[in-house]
Legacy VTK file of the C-alpha trace (Angstrom):
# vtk DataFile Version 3.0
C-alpha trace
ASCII
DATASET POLYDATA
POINTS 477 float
-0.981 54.679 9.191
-0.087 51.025 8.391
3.016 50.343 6.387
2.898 49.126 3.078
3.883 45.587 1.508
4.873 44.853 -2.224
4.781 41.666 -2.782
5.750 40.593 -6.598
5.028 37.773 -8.017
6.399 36.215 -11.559
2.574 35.341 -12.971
-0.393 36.800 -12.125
-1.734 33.770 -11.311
0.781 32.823 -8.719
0.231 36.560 -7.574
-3.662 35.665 -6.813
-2.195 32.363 -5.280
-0.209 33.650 -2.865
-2.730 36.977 -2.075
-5.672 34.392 -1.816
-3.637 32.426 1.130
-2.436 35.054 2.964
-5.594 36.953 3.116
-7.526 33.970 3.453
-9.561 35.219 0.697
-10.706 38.439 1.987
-8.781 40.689 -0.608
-9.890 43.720 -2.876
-8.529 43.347 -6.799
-7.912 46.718 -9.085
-7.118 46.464 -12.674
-3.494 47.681 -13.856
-0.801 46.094 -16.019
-1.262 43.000 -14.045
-3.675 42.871 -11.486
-3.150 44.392 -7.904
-4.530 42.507 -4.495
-5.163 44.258 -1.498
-5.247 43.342 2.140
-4.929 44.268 5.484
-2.637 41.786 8.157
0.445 40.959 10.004
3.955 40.814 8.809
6.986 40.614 11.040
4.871 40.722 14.190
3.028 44.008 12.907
-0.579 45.431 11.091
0.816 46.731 7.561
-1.434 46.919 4.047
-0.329 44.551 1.376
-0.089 44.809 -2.450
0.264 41.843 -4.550
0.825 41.918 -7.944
3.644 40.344 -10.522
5.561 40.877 -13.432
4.914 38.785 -16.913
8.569 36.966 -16.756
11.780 39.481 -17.341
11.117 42.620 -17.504
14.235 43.668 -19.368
16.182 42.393 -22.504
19.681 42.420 -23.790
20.627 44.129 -27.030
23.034 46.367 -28.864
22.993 49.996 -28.762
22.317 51.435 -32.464
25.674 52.217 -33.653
26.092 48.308 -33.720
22.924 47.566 -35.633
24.044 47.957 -38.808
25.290 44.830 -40.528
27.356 46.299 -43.415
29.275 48.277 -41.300
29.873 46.751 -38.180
32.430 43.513 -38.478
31.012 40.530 -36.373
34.015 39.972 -34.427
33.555 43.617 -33.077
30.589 42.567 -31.463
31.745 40.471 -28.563
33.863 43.559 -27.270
30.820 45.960 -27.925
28.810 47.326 -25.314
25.398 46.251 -24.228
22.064 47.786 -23.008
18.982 47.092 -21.420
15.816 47.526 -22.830
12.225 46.861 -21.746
11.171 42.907 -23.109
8.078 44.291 -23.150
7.298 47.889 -23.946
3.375 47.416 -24.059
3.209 45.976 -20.925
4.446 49.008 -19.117
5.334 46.784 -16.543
8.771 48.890 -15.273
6.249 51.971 -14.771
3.253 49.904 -13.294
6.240 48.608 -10.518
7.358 52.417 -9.638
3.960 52.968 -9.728
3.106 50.603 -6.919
5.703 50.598 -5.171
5.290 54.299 -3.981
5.086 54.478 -0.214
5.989 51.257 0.170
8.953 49.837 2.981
9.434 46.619 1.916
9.555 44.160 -0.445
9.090 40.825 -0.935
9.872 39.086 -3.893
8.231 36.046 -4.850
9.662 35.142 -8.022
10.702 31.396 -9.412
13.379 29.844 -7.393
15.900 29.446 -9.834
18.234 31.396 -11.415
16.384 33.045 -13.847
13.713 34.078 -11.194
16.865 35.400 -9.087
17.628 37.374 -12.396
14.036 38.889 -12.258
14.258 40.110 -8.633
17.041 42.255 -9.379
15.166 44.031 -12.503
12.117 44.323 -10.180
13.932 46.325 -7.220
15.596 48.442 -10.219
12.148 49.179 -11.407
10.376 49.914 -7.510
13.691 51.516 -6.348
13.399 49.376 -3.485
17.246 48.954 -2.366
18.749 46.607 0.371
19.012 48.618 3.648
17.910 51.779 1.793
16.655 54.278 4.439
14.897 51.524 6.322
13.463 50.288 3.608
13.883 46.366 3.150
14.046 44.044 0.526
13.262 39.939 0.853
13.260 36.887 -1.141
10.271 34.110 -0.284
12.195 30.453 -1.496
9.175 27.977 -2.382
8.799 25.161 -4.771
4.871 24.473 -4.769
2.317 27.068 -5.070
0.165 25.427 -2.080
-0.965 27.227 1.112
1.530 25.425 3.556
4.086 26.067 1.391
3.347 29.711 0.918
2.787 30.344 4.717
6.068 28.748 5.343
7.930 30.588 2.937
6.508 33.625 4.009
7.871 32.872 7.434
11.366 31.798 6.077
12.320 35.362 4.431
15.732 35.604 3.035
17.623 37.946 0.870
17.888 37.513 -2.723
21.007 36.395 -4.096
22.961 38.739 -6.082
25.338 36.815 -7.270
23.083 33.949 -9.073
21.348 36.808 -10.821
24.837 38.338 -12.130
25.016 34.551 -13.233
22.369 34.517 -15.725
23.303 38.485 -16.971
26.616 37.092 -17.806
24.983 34.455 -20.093
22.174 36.610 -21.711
25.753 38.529 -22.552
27.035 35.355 -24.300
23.892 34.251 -25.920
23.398 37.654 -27.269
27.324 38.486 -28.475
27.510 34.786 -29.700
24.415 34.176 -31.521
23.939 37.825 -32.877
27.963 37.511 -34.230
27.526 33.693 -35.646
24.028 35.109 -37.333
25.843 37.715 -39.560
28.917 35.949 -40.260
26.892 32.665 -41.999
24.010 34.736 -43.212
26.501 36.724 -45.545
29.241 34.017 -46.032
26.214 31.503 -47.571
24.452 34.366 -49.811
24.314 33.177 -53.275
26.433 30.426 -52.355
23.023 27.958 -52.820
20.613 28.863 -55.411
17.925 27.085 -53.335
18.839 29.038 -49.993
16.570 31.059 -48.695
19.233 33.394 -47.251
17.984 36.493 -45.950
18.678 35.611 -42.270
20.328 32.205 -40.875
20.137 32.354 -37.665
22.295 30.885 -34.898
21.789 30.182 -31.267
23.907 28.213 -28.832
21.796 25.797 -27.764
19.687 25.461 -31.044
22.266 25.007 -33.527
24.188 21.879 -32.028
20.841 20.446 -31.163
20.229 20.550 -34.987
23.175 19.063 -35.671
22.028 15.803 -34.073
18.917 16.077 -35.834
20.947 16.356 -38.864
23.155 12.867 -37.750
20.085 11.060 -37.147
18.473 12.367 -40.850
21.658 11.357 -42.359
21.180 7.745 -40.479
17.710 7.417 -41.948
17.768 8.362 -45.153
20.977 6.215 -45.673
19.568 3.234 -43.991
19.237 -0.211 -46.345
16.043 -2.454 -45.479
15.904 -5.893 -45.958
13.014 -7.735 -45.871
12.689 -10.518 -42.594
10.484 -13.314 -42.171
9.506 -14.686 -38.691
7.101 -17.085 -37.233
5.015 -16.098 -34.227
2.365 -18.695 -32.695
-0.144 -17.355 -30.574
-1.340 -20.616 -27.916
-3.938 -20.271 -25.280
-4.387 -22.442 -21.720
-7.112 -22.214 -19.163
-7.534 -18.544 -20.460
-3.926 -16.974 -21.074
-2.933 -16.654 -24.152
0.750 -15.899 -25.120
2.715 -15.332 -28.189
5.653 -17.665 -28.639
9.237 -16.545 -29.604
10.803 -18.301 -32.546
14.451 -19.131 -30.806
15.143 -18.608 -34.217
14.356 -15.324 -34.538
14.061 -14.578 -38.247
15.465 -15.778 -41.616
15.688 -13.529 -44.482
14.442 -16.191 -47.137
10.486 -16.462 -47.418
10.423 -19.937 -48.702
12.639 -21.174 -46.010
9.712 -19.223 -43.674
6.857 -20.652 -45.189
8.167 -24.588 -45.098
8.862 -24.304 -41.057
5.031 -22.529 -41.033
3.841 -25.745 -42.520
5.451 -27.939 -40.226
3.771 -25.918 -37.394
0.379 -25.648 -38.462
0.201 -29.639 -39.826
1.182 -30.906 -36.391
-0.942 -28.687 -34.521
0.533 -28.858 -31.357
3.529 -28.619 -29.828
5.151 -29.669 -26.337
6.269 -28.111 -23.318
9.945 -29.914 -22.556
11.416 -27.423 -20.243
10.966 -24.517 -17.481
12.854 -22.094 -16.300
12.795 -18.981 -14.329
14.317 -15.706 -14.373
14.681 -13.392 -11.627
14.421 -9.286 -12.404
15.199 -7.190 -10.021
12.700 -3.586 -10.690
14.760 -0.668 -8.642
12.964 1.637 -6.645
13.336 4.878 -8.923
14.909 8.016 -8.166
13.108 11.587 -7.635
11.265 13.110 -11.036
13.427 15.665 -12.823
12.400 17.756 -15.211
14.370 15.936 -18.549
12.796 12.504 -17.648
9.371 14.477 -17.034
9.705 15.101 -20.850
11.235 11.568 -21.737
8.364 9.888 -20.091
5.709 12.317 -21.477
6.840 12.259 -25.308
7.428 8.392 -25.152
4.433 6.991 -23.192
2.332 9.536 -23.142
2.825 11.236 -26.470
3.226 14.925 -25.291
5.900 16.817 -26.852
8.296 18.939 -24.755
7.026 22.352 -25.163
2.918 21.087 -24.238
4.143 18.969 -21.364
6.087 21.642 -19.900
2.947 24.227 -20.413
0.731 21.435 -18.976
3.150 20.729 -15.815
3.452 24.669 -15.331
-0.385 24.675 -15.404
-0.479 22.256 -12.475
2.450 24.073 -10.774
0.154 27.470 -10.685
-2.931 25.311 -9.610
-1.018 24.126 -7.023
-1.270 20.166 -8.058
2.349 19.592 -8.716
5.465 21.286 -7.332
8.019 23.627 -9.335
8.363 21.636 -12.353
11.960 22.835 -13.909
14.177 21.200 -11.616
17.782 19.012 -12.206
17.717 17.268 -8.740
16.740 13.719 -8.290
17.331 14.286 -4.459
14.779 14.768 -1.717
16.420 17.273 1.051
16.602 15.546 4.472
13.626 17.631 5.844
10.900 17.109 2.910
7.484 15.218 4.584
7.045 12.107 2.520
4.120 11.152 4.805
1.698 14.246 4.387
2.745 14.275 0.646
1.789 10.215 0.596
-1.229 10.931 2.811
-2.723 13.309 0.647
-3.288 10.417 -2.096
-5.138 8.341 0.324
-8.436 9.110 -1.545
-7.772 8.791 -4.978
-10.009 4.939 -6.107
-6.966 4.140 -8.376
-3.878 4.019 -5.941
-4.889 5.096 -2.301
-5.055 1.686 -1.066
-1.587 1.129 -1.956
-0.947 4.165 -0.309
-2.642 3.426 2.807
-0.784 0.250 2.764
2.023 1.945 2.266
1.973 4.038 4.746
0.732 1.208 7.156
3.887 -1.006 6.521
6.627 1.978 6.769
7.190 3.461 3.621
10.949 3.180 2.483
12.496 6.955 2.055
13.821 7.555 -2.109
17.072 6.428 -3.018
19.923 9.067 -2.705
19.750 10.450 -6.142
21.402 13.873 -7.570
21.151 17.390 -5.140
21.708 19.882 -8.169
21.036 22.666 -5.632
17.663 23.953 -7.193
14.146 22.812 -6.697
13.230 19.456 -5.269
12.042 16.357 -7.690
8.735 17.150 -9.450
6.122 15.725 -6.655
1.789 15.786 -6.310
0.947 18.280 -3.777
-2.602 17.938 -3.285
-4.913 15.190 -4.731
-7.006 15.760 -7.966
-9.112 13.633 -10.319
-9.478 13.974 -14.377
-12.588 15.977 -14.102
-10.485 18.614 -12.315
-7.584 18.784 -14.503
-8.592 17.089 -18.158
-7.729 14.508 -20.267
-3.795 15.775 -20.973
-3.317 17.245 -17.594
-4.734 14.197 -16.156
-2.043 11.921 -17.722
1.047 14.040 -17.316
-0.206 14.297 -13.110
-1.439 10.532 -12.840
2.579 9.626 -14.083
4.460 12.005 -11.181
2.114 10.630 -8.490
3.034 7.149 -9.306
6.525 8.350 -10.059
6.342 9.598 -6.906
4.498 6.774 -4.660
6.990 4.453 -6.681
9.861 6.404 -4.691
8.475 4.917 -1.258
7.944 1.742 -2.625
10.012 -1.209 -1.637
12.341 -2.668 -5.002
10.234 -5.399 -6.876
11.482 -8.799 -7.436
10.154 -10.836 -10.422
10.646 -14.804 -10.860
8.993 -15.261 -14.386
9.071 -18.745 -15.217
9.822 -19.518 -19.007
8.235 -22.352 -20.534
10.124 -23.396 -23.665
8.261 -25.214 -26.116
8.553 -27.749 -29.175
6.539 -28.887 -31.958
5.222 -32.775 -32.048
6.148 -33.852 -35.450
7.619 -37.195 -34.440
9.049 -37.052 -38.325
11.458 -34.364 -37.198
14.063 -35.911 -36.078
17.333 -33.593 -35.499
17.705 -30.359 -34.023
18.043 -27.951 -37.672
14.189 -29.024 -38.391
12.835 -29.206 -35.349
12.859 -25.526 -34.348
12.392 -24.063 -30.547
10.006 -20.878 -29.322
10.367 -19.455 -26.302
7.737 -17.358 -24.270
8.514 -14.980 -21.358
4.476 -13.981 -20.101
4.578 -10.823 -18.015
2.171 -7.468 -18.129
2.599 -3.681 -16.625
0.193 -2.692 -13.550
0.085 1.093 -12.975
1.752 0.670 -9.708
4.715 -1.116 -11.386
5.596 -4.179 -12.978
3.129 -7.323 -11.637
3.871 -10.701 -12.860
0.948 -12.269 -14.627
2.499 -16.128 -15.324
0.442 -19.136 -16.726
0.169 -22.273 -15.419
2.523 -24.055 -17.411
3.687 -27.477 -16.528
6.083 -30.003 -18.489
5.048 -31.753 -21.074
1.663 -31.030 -21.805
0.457 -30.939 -25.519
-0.812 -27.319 -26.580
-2.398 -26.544 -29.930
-1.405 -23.277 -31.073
-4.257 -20.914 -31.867
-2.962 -18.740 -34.378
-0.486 -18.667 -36.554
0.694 -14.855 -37.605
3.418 -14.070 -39.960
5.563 -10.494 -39.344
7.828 -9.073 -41.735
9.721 -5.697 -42.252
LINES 1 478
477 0 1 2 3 4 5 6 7 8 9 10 11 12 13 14 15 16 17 18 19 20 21 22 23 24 25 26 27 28 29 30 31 32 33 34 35 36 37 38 39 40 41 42 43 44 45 46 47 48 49 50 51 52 53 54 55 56 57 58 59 60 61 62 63 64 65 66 67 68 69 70 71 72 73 74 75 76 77 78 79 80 81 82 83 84 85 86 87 88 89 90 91 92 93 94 95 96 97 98 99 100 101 102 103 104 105 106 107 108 109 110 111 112 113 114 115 116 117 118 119 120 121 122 123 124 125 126 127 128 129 130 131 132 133 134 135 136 137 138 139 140 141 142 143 144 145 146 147 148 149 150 151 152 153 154 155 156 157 158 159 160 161 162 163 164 165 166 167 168 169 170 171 172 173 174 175 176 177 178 179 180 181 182 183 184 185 186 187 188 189 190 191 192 193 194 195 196 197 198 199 200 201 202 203 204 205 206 207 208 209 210 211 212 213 214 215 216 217 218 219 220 221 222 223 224 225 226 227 228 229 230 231 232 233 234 235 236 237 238 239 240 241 242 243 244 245 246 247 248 249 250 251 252 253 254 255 256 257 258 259 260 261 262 263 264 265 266 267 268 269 270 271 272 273 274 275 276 277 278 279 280 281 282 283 284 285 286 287 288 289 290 291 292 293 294 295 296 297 298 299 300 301 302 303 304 305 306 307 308 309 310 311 312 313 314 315 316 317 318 319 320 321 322 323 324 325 326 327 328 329 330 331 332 333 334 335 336 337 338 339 340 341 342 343 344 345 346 347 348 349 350 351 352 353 354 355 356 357 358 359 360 361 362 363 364 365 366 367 368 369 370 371 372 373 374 375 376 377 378 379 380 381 382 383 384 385 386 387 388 389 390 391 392 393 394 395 396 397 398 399 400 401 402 403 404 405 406 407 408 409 410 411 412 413 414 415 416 417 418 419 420 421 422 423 424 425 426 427 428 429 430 431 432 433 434 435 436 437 438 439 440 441 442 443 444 445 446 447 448 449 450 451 452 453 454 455 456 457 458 459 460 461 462 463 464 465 466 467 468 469 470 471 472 473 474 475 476
């Protein structure tokens, strides 16, 4: 009789991923507390039967036995000497039992969880649960490393077995030690040192975690700066001119004034001459670096500012495309590509796509240039495209958050950009203005965003040709 294989996984969607490729789709699926796939094929050079299936993230949590439950009783500062215990995270699941379950019979293991520490974490609690040990009466135990859920990166994982690493799960038991002791102690020393301090204090628990609570004290700073922020009202002039089809909006070198009568008389002189004169051009050069790799805290910047998705939906969107296989692991800190990662076949695979595969194609044509050296943090690679996909596929929101890491990504490759944006500075015509206080300056700088990158869009100014100004807007705060 064939051996058997458990393979778990840390979703059961990444379980059907991985059972999918490596039987090729020819695989039998049986309901249990997550779902089981069965196969026959080869592992290590041998015929053996294979079980996938996966756990629904930890399968154990941290907490206090009962003799430290009780608040009256128990002084906080006993707590972070107190002893700790570990109970199912999810008792309903039955997910510790459906593991012993399947892994009866079983010789090895292979563990399949998220590369990172807390997916280390989650191995450990899944060969407590099989009783799967290291070198346990020939039994073995493995660890598949992997940072996209595609098929050559599952077959090459699968041929890349190491062991999982012990010491980067005791990492992460250590701090679920911490953020238990700490927050639980902090919780019950403010909840009962504030009680019927504030008649408007709801009271009965204020909480306190590590993270959260300094976090809201920023958000507290920046309410503080808000609400004790002064307005004052601003005047400004802003022409609008068009030539041979551009338009542009001038810059008052003046910028603002905070008196509107003063505003209004240098309106008047504008629109009753009606034109004004081009006396000067120069250029500026920006330089447009090539960026670095896509980490997961500009992921967020760049989806709540441009895109607006909040944290917590663009990180369920990008784990979305991670399990579909679009994008790779998307919690990473690197900026760093390792030495061995295939820019080519990760370029090619955009070739297709209307919007940007000819500047892939030309891309890869010319020699692509490899990222910049950015930050190795030891974890995943930068977020990157695996496969190509269109908005159909993926909707509106998914659509948007993919669209920005493939460019992020093809802008890696790209060679830096060089701008010369020539700035015409203009004057108004009334020959009755005679010294510099009257006769005011705008500037105009006349340059537009491609999705590729920034793309100089200039008009053809020249010296000294009379322009009537369009439009005349007024802005104020």
């Amino acid at each position: 009789m064939d051996p058997n294989v458990l393979m778990v996984a840390e979703k059961p969607s990444i379980a059907f991923s991985i059972a999918s490729v490596l039987s090729s789709g020819c695989m039998s699926t049986r309901r249990a507390s997550t779902d089981v796939h069965e196969f026959d094929g080869l592992f290590q050079g041998f015929n053996v039967h294979y079980k996938v299936t996966s756990v629904i993230g930890h399968v154990f949590s941290v907490d206090f036995p009962p003799a430290y439950q009780n608040w009256e009783t128990i002084n906080p500062l006993d707590l972070f000497q107190a002893p700790i215990l570990k109970t199912e995270a999810n008792p309903k699941a039955r997910i510790a039992r459906h593991l012993s379950q399947e892994a009866r019979g079983c010789k090895y293991l292979v563990l399949w969880l998220d590369c990172d520490r807390e997916g280390e974490n989650i191995c450990f609690e899944v060969i407590e649960c099989t009783g799967i040990h290291p070198m346990d009466g020939g039994r073995r135990v493995y660890r598949a490393r992997f940072s996209s859920v595609t098929e050559s990166d599952i077959r090459k994982a699968m041929q890349n077995l190491v062991e999982p690493n012990k010491n980067e799960a005791l990492a992460v038991d250590a701090r679920q030690e911490i953020d238990l002791k700490v927050g639980v102690a902090f919780t019950r020393f403010q909840t009962r040192y504030f009680q019927g301090k504030y008649g408007n204090l709801d009271s009965s628990v204020i909480s306190y975690g590590p993270c959260q609570t300094p976090t809201l004290g920023f958000c507290v700073q920046r309410y503080l700066q808000i609400t004790t922020f002064r307005p004052e009202k601003f005047w400004s002039l802003h022409p609008y001119i068009s030539k041979s089809g551009y338009e542009l909006r001038l810059e008052w070198d003046r910028s603002r004034v905070f008196d509107l009568d003063v505003t209004k008389i240098f309106e008047k002189l504008v629109v009753d001459e009606g034109k004004v004169k081009v006396i000067g051009i120069s250029t500026k050069e920006e330089r447009k670096a090539r960026p670095f790799g896509l980490n997961t805290v500009n992921l967020l910047k760049v989806a709540s500012s441009a895109l607006g998705l909040g944290p917590h939906q663009a990180m369920q969107i990008a784990e979305r495309l991670y399990t579909q296989g679009f994008i790779s692991y998307p919690r990473t800190e690197s900026t760093a590509y390792p030495a061995t990662f295939d820019f080519r076949s990760t370029l090619a695979a955009q070739l297709d796509n209307p919007t940007w595969g000819s500047y892939v194609q030309a891309l890869l044509a010319d020699g692509f240039s490899r990222p910049r050296t950015g930050n190795d943090a030891g974890d995943h690679p930068p977020v990157t495209p695996m496969r190509l996909a269109t908005e159909d596929m993926l909707g509106s929101d998914a659509w948007r958050l993919y669209q920005y890491v493939t460019q992020h990504f093809i802008g890696t490759g790209s060679r830096p950009l060089l701008l010369g944006i020539p700035i015409p500075t203009v004057r108004d015509l009334d020959s009755n203005l005679k010294n510099q206080e009257n006769n005011q300056m705008v500037l105009c700088i006349a340059h537009s965003c491609g999705n590729l990158g920034v793309k100089a869009t200039v008009p053809p100014w020249e010296c000294n040709p009379a322009v009537p100004p369009r439009d005349l807007r007024r802005s104020w705060v």
